[in-house]
KEMARRO-960021 format. One record per residue (C-alpha): z, y, x. Coordinates in steps of 0.25 Angstrom, whole numbers, plus 5000, padded with zeros to 4 digits. Layout:
# KEMARRO-960021
ZYX;...
# end
This chain:
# KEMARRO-960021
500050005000;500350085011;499050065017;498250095007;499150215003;498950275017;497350225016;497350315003;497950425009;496950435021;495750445012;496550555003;496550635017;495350605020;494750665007;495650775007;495150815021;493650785018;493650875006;494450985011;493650975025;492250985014;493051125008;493151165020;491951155025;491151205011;492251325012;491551365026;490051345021;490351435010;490951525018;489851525027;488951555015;489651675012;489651725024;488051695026;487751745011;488251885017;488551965003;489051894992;489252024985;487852014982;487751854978;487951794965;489251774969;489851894967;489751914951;490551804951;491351844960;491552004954;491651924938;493051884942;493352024950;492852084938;493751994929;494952024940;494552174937;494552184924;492952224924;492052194913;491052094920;490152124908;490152264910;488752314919;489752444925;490852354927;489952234935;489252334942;490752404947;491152244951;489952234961;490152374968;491452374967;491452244977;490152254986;489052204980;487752274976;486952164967;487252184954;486152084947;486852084934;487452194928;488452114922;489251994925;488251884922;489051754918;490151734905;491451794908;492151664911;491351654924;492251764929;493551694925;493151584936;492951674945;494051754944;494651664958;493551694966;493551844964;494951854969;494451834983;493451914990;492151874988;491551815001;492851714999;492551714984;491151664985;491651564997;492651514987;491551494975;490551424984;491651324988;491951314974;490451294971;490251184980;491751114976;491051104961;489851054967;490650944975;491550914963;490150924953;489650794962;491050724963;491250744948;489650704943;489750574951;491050524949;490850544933;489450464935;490250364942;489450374954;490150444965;489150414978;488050524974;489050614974;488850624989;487250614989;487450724978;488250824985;487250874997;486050874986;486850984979;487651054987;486051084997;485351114982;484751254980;485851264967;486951234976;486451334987;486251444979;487651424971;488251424987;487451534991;487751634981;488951584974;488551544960;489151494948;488351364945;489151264953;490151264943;488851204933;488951054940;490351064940;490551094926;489650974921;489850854931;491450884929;491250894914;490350754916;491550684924;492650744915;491950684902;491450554912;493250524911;493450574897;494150704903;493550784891;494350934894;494150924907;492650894906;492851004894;493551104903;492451094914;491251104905;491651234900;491051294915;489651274910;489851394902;490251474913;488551504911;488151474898;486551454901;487051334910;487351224900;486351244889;486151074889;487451044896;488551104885;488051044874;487850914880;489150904888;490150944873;489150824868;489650744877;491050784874;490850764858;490250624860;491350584869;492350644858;492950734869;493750824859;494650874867;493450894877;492750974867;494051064863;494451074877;492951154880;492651234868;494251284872;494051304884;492651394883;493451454872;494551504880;493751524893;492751614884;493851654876;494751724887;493551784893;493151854881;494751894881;494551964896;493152024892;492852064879;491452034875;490851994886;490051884882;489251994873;488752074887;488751964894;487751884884;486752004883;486652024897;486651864899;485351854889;484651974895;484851904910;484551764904;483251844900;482851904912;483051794920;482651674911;481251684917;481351654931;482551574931;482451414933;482451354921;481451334911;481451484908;481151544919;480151434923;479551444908;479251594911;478751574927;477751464922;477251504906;477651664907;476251694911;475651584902;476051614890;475951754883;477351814879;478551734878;477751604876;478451554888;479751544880;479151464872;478551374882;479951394887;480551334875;479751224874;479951184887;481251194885;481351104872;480450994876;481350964889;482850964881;482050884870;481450794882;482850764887;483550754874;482350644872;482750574888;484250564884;484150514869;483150404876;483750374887;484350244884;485850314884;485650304900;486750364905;487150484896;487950604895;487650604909;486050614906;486350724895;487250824905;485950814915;484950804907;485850934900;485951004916;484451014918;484151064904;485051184906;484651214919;483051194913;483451284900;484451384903;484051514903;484951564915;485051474926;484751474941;484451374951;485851394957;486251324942;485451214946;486651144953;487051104940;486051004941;486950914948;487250854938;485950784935;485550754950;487050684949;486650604937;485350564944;485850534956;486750434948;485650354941;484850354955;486050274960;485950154951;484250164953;483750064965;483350094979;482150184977;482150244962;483750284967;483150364981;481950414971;483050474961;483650524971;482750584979;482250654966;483650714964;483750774978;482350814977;482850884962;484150944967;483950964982;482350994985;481651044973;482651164970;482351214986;480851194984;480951284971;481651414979;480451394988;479451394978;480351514972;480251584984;478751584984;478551624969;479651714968;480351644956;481251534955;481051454940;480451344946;481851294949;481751254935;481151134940;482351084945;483151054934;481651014926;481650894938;483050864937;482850824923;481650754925;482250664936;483450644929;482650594915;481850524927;482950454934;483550404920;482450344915;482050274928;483350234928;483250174911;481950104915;482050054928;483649994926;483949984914;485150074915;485350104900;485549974897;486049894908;486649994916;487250084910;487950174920;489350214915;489450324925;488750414918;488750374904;489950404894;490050274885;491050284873;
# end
């Protein structure tokens, strides 16, 4: 007993040190970063960073006068928006971070980016019952263009994968507030889980997850509640000025919208492309409501939260590339059904995964930096799609998997 007491306390150090020495060393990459990037005043970052200084200050974030005070009052000179551009409960979580100056601050939230990407990975695969990957899985999104950019400029989106493989794993153990509490980050950006939402509280009300259900139309309640307590009508400027944004940007932006108005705009007289937009749009959530009604029951609700992440990302009418991380979770899912594949369709799934999530994106910025426009990015989630659809029906007819093996890693059966 003793032996194996002190076996088990060996390996207890030995993963203390290797994570802290892995903190450690991300703590000094990022710093590095910061330090390289030269003017975080002038990144992304800092609105996030000025919403909680604001909050702290008692400023109206919503106010043009007041947002503009909050940028020259601390150093920076790029004022892209003229009011603070998320909801209001944005800048309750950064309410830490503004407490320290801001090249710490930004340090801090890139470590906390790259933490929620770590525990995004550990969390997907341990609640698809396949913990390997998580290793092979790591590298390929960490080196991605979404991840890069989130690092670089200090975005909001890693908290996106962290939300949804949490929420996946919370349910996977019938932890139904827990997996309630953690979905209520999504909407930190409402243009994120047009799909993901509604399929996620389904999931909830076919597993009879009351408590689940109460816990997160509470929670949003009291997180929405309480921010309309510190700034009265906010979500009334806020909306306007988030349509009229939404707007101007819906036609270069990499979805369906921006690349609908790159390729038709000139093809079609008026706003025809909105139509040709919306059929578009139809025919693929019809196409993949078709895929997962007929799909043999392979897998599900793991197939629906995917199948629901590239939608989004394909429909929304405000995402960037850097949102795009959020498509862990469907390369995770992939990566899953590639393990139980033989030799050469597995090295063929997955070399299509890392093709997807590691090559393609960097090949798109390069095309982008020819034309001077981005929407083909758009492509990227279209593929992820299309390989996911791919990889399951290769995996029904070639195995039999529906059947014969069904894989209870990654389907919920009551």
């Amino acid at each position: 007993m003793r032996l194996g007491a002190g076996r088990l306390n060996f390996r207890s150090l030995v993963t203390v040190m290797v994570i802290t020495s892995v903190f450690l060393l991300l703590l000094v990459i990022d710093r590095q970063i910061v330090r390289l990037n030269g003017d975080m005043y002038n990144q992304d970052f800092f609105s996030l960073w000025a919403s909680g200084r604001g909050l702290l200050e008692g400023a109206n974030l919503y106010d043009p006068e007041a947002w503009a005070d909050l940028h020259a009052r601390y150093g920076s000179s790029w004022l892209e928006n003229i009011v603070f551009i998320y909801p209001l409960p944005v800048a309750f979580l950064f309410l830490p971070f503004s407490l320290l100056p801001l090249p710490l601050a930004a340090t801090a939230w890139e470590l906390a980016s790259q933490v929620m990407l770590i525990v995004s990975i550990v969390a997907l695969f341990v609640g698809l019952q396949d913990r390997r990957l998580s290793l092979v899985l790591l590298p390929l999104v960490f080196f991605s263009r979404p991840a890069m950019v989130i690092f670089i400029n200090g975005q909001l989106s890693a908290v996106w994968p962290f939300s949804l493989s949490l929420f996946y794993l919370f349910v996977r153990r019938g932890q139904y507030t827990a997996a309630a509490s953690v979905l209520v980050l999504l909407l930190l950006k409402p243009s994120i889980p047009l799909f993901i939402l509604p399929v996620a509280l389904v999931w909830l009300l076919t597993c009879r997850a009351w408590k689940g259900l109460f816990a997160f139309a509470t929670l949003s309640a009291a997180v929405w509640g309480l921010s309309l307590v510190v700034e009265p009508g906010w979500v009334g400027r806020w909306s306007v000025f988030a349509l009229a944004k939404g707007s101007h940007f819906a036609t270069f932006i990499p979805t369906f919208w921006g690349l609908s108005y790159d390729l038709l705009a000139t093809r079609f007289p008026g706003t025809m492309w909105l139509v040709a937009l919306a059929v578009v749009s139809g025919l693929s959530v019809a196409l993949c409501m078709w895929w997962l009604i007929h799909s043999d029951d392979i897998w599900p609700p793991a197939l629906w939260l995917a199948c629901a992440v590239c939608l989004s990302l394909l429909v929304s009418p405000y995402a960037w590339n850097y949102d795009q991380v959020l498509l862990l979770f469907p390369l995770g899912v992939i990566l899953a059904m590639s393990d139980r594949m033989d030799g050469w369709r597995r090295m063929l799934t997955q070399a299509g995964a890392i093709g997807v999530m590691g090559i393609l994106p960097y090949v798109l910025l390069a095309v982008a930096g020819q034309r001077g426009v981005d929407t083909l990015s758009a492509l990227v989630p279209l593929a992820m799609l299309l390989l996911l659809i791919g990889t399951t029906r290769w995996g029904t007819v070639c195995h039999g998997w529906a059947r014969s093996n069904p894989q209870p890693g990654l389907c919920v059966r009551r």
